[in-house]
C-alpha positions in Angstrom: 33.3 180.1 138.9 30.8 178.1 136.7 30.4 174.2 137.4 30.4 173.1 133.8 30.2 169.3 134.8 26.8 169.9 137.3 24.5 167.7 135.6 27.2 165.0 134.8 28.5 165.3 138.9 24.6 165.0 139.9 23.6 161.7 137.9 27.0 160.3 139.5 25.9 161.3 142.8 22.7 160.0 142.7 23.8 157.1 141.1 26.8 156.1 143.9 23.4 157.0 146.0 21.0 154.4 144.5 24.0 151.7 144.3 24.7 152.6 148.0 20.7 152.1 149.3 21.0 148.4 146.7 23.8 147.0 148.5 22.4 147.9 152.2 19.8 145.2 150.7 16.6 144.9 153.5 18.7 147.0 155.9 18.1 150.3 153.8 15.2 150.7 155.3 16.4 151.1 158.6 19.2 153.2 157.5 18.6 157.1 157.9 18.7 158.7 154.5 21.6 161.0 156.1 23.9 158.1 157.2 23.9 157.0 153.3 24.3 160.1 152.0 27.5 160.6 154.2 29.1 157.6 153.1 28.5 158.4 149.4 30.0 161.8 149.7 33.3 160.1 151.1 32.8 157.9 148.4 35.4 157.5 145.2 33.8 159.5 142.9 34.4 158.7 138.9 36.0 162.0 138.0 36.8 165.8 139.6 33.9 167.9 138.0 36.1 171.2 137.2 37.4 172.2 133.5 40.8 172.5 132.6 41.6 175.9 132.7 40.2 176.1 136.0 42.1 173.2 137.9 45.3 174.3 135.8 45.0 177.9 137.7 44.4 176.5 141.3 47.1 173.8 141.0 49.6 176.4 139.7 48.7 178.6 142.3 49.0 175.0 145.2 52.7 174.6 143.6 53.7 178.0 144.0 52.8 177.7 147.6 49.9 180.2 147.5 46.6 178.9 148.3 43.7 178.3 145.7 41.3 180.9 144.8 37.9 179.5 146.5 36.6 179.6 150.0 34.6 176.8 150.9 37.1 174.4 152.6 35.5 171.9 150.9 37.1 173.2 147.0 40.0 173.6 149.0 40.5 170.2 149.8 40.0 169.1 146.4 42.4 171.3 144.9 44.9 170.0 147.2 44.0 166.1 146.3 44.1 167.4 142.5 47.4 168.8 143.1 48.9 165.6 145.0 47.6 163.2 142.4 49.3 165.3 139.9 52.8 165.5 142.2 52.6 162.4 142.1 52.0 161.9 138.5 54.3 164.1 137.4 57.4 161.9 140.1 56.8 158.7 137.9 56.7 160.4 134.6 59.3 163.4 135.1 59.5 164.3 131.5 55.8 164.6 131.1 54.7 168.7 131.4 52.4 170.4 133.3 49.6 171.3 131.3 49.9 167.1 129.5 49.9 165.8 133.0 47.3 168.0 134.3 45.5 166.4 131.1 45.7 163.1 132.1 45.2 163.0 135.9 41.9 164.7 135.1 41.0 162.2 132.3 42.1 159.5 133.8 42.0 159.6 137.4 39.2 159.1 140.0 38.3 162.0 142.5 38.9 160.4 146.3 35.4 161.5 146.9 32.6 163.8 145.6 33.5 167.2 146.8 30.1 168.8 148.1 28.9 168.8 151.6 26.5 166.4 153.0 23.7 168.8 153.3 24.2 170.2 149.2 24.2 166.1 148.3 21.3 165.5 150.1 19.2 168.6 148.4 20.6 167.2 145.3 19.1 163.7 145.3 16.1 165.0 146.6 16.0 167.1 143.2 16.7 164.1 141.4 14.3 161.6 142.9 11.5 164.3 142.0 12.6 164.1 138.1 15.7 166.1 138.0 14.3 169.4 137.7 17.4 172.0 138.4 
């Protein structure tokens, strides 16, 4: 599986991150780095980071009642929130296919948080506060 939306996910992360420590004002200096990571990871996070053709394949597979093809529990989890949002999607707008509402949930909706684990955020600002470099 390739992440073709890494570098877009990673400024969002880091971003949520730095708007997190701004709102903790004076008290983000007290706060261990850990404790704010956390809470951005079970943040909202502005989009799901996974093409097309890949969530199309996993979601198929959640409404066939198979599970998706991924083992971190993690991707599992947001597989299954993909494939609710788009149940849901697809109860208020029956007429609407697959493949056009698939389109739109991803375009339109917001993940319910960024799907990585605390530990793979945290390496990930770290990267980013030293300038990025992959």
């Amino acid at each position: 599986m390739e992440l073709y939306y890494k570098e877009e996910r990673d400024r969002d992360l880091f971003r949520a991150y730095n708007d997190a420590l701004k709102s903790l004002g004076k008290e983000a200096v007290n706060m261990p780095r850990e404790k704010v990571v956390r809470h951005v990871v079970y943040s909202v996070a502005p989009r799901f980071y996974i093409s097309y053709e890949e969530a199309r394949r996993n979601v198929k597979r959640i409404f066939s009642g198979r599970s998706p093809r991924c083992a971190s529990p993690i991707r599992i989890e947001m597989y299954n929130d993909l494939a609710n949002l788009l149940a849901s999607y697809l109860r208020r707008r029956p007429r609407s296919s697959f493949n056009d509402a698939l389109c739109s949930v991803l375009a339109e909706k917001q993940a319910p948080r960024f799907y990585l684990s605390e530990r793979s955020a945290l390496l990930i600002i770290y990267r980013m506060q030293r300038g990025g470099a992959s």
